[in-house]
C-alpha positions in Angstrom: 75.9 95.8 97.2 76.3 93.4 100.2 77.5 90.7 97.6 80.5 93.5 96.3 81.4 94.1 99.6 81.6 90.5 100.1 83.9 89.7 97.2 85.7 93.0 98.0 86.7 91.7 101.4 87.3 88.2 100.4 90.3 89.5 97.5 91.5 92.5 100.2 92.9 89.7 102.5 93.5 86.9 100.0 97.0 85.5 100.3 98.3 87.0 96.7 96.9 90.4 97.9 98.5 91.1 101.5 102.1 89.4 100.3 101.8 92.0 97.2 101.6 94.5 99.7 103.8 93.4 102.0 106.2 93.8 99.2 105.5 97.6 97.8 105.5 98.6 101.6 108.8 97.7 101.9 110.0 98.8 98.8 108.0 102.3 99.4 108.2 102.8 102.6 112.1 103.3 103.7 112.4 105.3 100.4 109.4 107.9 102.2 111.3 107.9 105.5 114.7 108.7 104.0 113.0 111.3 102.0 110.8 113.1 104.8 112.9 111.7 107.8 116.7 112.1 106.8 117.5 115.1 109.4 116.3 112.8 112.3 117.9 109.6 111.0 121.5 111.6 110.8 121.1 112.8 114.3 119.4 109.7 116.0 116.6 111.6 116.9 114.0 108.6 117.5 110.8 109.9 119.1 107.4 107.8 119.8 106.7 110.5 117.1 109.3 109.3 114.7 108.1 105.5 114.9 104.6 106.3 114.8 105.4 108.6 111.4 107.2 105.1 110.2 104.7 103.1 110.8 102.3 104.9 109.1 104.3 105.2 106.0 105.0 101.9 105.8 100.9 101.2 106.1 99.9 103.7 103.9 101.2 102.3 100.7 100.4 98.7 102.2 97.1 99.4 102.0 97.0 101.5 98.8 97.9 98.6 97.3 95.6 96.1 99.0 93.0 98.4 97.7 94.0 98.6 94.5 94.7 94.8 93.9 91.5 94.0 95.8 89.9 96.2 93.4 91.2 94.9 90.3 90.3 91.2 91.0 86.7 92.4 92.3 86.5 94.4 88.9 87.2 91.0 87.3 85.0 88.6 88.9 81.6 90.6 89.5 
């Protein structure tokens, strides 16, 4: 279990991994916020709320796909 963890961790923040991520969260992410924020964009209605709802979007897919890469290579080498 340890030794899955291990390898787990080591492909999460492998190089390949975060810079694949990097790039679906920036794809992803500003579609989200023009989807779910588009009435506060239009007015300029930036709240610590609104950048905190940002940043969130942008980190869930990030790590969704850290996950899922990490996953996949784990899958592969245990």
């Amino acid at each position: 279990m340890n030794r899955d963890l291990g390898i787990f961790m080591e492909n999460f923040f492998r190089r390949e991994t975060v810079l694949r991520a990097i790039r679906v969260a920036l794809v992803v992410a500003p579609v989200l916020i023009l989807i779910n924020h588009y009435d506060e964009i239009m007015v300029f209605s930036f709240t610590p709320r609104f950048y905190f709802q940002c940043f969130m979007t942008f980190f869930v897919p990030y790590m969704v796909s850290a996950y899922s890469s990490a996953k996949t290579l784990s899958s592969h080498e245990v």
